[in-house]
PAROKE-35325 format. One record per residue (C-alpha): residue number from 0; residue in one letter; x, y, z. Coordinates in Angstrom, 2 decimals. Each point is the difference from the previous one (the first is absolute). Layout:
BEGIN
KOLTOR   rodo   marza         X         Y         Z
KOLTOR    NUM       A         X         Y         Z
...
This chain:
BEGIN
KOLTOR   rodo   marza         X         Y         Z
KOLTOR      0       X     59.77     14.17     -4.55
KOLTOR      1       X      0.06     -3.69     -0.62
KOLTOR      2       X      2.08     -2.37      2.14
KOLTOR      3       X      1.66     -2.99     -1.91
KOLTOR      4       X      2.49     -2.62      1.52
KOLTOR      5       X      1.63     -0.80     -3.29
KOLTOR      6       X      1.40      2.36     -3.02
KOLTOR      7       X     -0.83     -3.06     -2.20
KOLTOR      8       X     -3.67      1.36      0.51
KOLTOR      9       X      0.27      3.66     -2.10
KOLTOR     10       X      2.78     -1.21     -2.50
KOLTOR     11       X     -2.02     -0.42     -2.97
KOLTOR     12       X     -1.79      3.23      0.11
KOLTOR     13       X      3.33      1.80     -0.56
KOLTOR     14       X      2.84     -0.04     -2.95
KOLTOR     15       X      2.02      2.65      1.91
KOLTOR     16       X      1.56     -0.60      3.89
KOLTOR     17       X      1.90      3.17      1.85
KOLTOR     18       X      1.55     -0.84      2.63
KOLTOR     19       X      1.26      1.84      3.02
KOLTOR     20       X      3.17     -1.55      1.11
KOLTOR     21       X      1.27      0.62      3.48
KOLTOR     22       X     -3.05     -1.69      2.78
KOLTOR     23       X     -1.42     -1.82     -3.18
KOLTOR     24       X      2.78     -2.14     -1.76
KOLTOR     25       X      2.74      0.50      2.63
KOLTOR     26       X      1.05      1.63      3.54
KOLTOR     27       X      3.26      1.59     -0.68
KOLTOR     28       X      1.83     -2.86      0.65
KOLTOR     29       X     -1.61     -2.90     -1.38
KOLTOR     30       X     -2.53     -0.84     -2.46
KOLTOR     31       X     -3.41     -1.41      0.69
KOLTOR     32       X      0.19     -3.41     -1.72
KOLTOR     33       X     -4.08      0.18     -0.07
KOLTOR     34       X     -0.08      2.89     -1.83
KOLTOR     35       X      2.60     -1.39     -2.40
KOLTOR     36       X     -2.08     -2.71     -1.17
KOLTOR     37       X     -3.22      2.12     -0.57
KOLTOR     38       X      3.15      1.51     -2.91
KOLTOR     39       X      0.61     -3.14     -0.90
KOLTOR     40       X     -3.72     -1.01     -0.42
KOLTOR     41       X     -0.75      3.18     -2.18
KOLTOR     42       X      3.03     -0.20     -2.03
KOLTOR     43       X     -1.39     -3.36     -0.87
KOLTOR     44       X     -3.23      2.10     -0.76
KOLTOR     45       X      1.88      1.77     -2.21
KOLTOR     46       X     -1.64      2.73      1.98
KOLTOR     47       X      2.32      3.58     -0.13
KOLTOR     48       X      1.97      0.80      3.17
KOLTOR     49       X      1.14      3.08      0.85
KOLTOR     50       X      2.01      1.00      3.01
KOLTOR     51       X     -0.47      3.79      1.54
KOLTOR     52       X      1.78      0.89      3.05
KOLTOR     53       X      0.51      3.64      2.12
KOLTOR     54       X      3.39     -0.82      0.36
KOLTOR     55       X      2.33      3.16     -0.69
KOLTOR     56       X      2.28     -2.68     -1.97
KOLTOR     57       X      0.33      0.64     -3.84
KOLTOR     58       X     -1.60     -3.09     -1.34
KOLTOR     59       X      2.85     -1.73     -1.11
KOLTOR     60       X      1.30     -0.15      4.15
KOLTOR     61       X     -3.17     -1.68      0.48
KOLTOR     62       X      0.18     -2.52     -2.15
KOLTOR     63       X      3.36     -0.73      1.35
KOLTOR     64       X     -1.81     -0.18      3.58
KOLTOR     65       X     -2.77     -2.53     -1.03
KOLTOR     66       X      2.56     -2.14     -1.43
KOLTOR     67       X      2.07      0.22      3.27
KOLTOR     68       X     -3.56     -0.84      1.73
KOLTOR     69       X      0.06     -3.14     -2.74
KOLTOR     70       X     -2.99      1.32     -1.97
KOLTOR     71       X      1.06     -0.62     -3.82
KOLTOR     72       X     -0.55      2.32     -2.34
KOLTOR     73       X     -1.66     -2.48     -1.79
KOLTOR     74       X     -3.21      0.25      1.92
KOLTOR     75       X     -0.50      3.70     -0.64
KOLTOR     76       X     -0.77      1.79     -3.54
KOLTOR     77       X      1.00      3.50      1.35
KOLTOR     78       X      1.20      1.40      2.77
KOLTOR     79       X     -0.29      3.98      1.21
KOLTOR     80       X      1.09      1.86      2.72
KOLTOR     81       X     -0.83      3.51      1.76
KOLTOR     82       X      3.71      0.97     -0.10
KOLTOR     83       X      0.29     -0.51     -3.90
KOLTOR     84       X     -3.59      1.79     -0.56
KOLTOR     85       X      1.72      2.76      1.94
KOLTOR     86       X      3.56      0.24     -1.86
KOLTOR     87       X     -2.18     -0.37     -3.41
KOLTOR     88       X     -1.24      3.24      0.87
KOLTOR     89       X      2.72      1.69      1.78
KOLTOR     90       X      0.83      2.01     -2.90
KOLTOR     91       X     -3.53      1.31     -1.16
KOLTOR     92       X     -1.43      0.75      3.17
KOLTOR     93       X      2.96      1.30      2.61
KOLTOR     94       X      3.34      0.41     -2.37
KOLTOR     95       X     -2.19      1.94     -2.27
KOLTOR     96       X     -2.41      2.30      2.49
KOLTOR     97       X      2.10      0.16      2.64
KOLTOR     98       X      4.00     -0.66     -0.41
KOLTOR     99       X      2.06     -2.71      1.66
KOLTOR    100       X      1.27      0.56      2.76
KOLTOR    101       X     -1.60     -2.08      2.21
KOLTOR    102       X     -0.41     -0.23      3.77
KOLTOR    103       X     -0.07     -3.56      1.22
KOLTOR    104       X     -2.25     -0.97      3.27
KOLTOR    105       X      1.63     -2.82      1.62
KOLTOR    106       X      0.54     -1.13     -3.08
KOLTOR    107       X      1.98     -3.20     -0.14
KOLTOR    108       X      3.95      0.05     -2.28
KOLTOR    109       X     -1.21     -2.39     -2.22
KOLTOR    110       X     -3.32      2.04     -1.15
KOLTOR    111       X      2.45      2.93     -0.68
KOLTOR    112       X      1.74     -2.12     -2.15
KOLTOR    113       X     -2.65     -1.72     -1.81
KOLTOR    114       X     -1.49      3.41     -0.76
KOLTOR    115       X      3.48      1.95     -0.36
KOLTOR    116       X     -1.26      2.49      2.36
KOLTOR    117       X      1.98      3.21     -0.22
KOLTOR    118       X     -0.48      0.73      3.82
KOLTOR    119       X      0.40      2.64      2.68
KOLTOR    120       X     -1.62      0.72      3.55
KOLTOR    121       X     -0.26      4.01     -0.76
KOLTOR    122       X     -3.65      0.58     -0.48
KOLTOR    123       X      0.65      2.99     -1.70
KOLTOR    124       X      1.99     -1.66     -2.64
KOLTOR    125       X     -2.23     -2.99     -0.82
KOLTOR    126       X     -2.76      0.27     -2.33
KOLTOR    127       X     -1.82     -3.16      1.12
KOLTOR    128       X      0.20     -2.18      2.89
KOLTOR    129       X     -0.05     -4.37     -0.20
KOLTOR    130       X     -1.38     -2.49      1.95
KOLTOR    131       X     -0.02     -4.27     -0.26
KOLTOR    132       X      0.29     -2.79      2.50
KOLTOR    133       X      0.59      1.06      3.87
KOLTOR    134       X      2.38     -1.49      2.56
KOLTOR    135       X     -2.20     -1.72      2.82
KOLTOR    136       X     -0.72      1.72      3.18
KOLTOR    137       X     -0.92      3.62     -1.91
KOLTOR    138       X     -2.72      2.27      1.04
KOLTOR    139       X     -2.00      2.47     -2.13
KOLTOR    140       X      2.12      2.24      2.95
KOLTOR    141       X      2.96     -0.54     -1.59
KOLTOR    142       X     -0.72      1.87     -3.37
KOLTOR    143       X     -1.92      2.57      1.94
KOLTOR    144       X      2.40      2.71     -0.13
KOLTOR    145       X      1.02     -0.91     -3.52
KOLTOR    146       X     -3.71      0.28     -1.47
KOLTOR    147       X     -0.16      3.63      1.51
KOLTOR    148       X      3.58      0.93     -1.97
KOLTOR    149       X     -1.69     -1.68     -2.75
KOLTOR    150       X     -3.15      1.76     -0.20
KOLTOR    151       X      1.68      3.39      0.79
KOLTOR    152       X      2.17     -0.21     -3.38
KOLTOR    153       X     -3.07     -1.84     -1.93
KOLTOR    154       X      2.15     -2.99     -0.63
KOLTOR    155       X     -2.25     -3.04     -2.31
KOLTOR    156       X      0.55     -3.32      1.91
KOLTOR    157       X      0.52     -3.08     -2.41
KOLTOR    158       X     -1.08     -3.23      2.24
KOLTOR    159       X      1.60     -3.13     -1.89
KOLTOR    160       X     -2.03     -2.36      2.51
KOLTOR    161       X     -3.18      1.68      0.84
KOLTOR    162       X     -1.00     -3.40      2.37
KOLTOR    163       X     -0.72      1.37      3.84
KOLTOR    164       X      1.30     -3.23      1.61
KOLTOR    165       X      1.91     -3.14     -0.36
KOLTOR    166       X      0.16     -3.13      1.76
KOLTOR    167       X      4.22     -0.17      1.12
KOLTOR    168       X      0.82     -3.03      2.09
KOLTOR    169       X     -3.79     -0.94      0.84
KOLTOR    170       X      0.01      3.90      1.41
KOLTOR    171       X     -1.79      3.57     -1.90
KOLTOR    172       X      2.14      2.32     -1.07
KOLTOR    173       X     -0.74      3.21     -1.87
KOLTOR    174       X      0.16      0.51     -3.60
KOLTOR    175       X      0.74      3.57     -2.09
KOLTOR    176       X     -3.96      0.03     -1.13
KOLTOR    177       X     -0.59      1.03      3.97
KOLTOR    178       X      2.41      2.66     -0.11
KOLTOR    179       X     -1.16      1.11     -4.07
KOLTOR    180       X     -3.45     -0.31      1.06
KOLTOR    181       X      0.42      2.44      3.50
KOLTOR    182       X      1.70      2.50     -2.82
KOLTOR    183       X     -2.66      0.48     -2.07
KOLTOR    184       X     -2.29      0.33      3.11
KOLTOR    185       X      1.87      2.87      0.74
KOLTOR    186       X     -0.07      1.44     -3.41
KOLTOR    187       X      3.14     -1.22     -1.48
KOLTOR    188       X      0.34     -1.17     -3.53
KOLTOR    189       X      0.79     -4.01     -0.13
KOLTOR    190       X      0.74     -2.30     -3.28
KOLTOR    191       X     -0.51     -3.23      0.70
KOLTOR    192       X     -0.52     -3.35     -3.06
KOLTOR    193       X     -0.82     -2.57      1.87
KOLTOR    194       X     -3.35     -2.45      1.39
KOLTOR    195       X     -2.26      1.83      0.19
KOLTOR    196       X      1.00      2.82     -2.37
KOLTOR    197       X     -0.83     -0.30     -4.28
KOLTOR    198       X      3.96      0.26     -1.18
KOLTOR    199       X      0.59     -4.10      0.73
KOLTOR    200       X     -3.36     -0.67     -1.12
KOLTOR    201       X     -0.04      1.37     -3.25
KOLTOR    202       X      3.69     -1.80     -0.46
KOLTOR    203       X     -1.57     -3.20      0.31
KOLTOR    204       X     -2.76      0.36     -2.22
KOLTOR    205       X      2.37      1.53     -2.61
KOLTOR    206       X      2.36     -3.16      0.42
KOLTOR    207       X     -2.41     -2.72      0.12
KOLTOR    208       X     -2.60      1.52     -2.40
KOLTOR    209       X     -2.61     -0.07      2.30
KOLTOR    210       X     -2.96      0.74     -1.52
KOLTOR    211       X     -3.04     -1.30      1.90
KOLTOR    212       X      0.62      1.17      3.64
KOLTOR    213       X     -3.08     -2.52      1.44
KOLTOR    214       X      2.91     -2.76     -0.70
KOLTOR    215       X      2.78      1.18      2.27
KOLTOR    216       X     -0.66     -0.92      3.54
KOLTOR    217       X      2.31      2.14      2.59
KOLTOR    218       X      1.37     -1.96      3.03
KOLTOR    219       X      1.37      0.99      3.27
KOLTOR    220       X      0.49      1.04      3.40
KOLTOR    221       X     -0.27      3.54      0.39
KOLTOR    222       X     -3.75      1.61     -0.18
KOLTOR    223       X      1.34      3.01     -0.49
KOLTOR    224       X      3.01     -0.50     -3.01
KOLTOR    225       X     -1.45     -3.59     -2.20
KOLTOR    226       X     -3.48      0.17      1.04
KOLTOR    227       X     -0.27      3.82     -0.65
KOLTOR    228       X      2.00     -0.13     -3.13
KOLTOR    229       X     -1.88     -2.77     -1.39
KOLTOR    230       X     -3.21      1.68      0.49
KOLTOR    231       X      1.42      3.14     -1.29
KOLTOR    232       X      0.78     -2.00     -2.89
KOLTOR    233       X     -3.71     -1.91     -0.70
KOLTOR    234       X      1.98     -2.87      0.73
KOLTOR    235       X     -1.72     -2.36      2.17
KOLTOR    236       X      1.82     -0.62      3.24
KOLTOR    237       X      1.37     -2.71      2.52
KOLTOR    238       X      0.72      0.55      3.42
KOLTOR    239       X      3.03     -2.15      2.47
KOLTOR    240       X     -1.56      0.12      2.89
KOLTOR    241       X      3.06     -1.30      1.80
KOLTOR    242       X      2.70      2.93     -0.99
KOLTOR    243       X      0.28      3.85      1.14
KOLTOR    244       X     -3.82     -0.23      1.69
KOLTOR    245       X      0.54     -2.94      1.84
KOLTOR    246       X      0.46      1.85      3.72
KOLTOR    247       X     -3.61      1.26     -1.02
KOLTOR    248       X     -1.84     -2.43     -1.15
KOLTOR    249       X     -0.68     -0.73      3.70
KOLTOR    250       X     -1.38      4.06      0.76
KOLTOR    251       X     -3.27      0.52     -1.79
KOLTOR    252       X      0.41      3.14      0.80
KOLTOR    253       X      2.92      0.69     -2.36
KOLTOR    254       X     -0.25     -2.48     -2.76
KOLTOR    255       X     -3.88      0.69     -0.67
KOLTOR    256       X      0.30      3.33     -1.03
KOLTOR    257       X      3.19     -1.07     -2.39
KOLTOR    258       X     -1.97     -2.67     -1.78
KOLTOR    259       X     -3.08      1.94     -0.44
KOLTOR    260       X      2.08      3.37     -1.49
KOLTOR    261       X      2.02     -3.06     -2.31
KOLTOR    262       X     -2.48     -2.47     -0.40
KOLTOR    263       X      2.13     -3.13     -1.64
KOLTOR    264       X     -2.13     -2.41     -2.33
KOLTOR    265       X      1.95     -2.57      1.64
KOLTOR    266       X      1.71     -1.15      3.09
KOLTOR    267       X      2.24     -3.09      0.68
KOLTOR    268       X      2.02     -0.39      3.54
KOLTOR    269       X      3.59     -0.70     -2.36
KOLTOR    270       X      0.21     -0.66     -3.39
KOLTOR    271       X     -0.25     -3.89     -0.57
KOLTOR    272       X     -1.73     -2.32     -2.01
């Protein structure tokens, strides 16, 4: 892993950028005016920039969300989300197999709307089961009980954010990937489309035309969504140091182990010129 201080260093190497979005060009609440310059500077590069994101949020939502943030659509090429991987593929791989009646876990109003979830809480009537972003303060004990219903009627989980954690308010909160991943663990059968999974992957290359893979350079935060899907990929990789690992940078013990399973090419404290 090599250690750079600006993003003006690797540029030129690369004609295609993905970027992670939430810990690498904004916090939730506000954007990261550094990182919105390195868009600027590559836009200028007429380098290609493409924006991928776990978010549960059809793409379209997201778009609407940078622009709240102030980050113009103007300094992206594409943007693509978990969520809109997932409803691409609702119909082939659940509607299809399965049937739609769908048992939601925690899941949110507004994800039962954006998916038009026909929904009930009787295991024994739902033929597949739906997870996405989590309220703060939840437990993998919460979903304990409902995992064992699950696996009892051999219900497929569909996990339209397969991250494990997210940074709300400056504090870690857990994402559906924990849950999805403890599911399969156990034997259950989970869909998810997401970083670090092929689905949004083979999207982008279809969309931008990607040919040559040693010219896309994945960058973000998370070892084990951007870094692992970029590597997945043959894409060479860049690593924010300063995102979802920061509480570990400080414990050897913990963040050693991550980097040598992940191995970035690169690694930069924030994204900056």
């Amino acid at each position: 892993m090599r250690s750079i201080s600006s993003f003006k260093e690797i540029v030129s190497n690369y004609d295609y950028f993905l970027f992670d979005q939430w810990g690498v060009l904004h916090n939730g609440s506000f954007k990261f005016p550094f990182a919105e310059k390195c868009l600027k500077y590559l836009k200028k590069e007429n380098k290609k920039i493409v924006l991928v994101s776990n978010s549960s949020r059809p793409t379209d939502l997201s778009i609407e969300n940078l622009e709240n943030l102030g980050i113009n659509n103007k300094l992206y090429d594409y943007c693509i989300t978990s969520g809109q991987i997932a409803l691409n593929f609702l119909e082939k791989d659940i509607y299809c197999k399965y049937g739609k009646k769908c048992l939601p876990l925690k899941l949110p109003k507004e994800k039962k709307k954006f998916f038009n979830l026909d929904c009930t809480t009787n295991f024994k009537k739902a033929n597949f089961a739906m997870i996405a972003d989590l309220k703060s303060g939840l437990t993998v004990l919460d979903f304990a009980e409902d995992l064992d219903n699950m696996l009892k009627h051999k219900l497929p989980l569909l996990c339209a954010n397969p991250d494990y954690l997210v940074h709300n308010n400056d504090n870690l909160s857990m994402c559906g990937g924990t849950i999805a991943n403890l599911y399969s663990d156990l034997g259950g059968k989970v869909f998810r489309y997401g970083k670090p999974y092929k689905p949004i992957y083979e999207d982008i290359i279809k969309k931008m035309k990607i040919r040559d893979r040693k010219k896309v350079l994945a960058v973000g935060d998370s070892l084990w969504h951007d870094i692992d899907g970029g590597n997945k990929m043959n894409f060479d990789t860049l690593w924010i140091k300063n995102g979802i690992h920061k509480s570990q940078l400080d414990k050897k013990h913990e963040i050693k182990p991550l980097l040598n399973e992940f191995n970035p090419k690169y690694a930069i404290n924030e994204l900056k010129l």
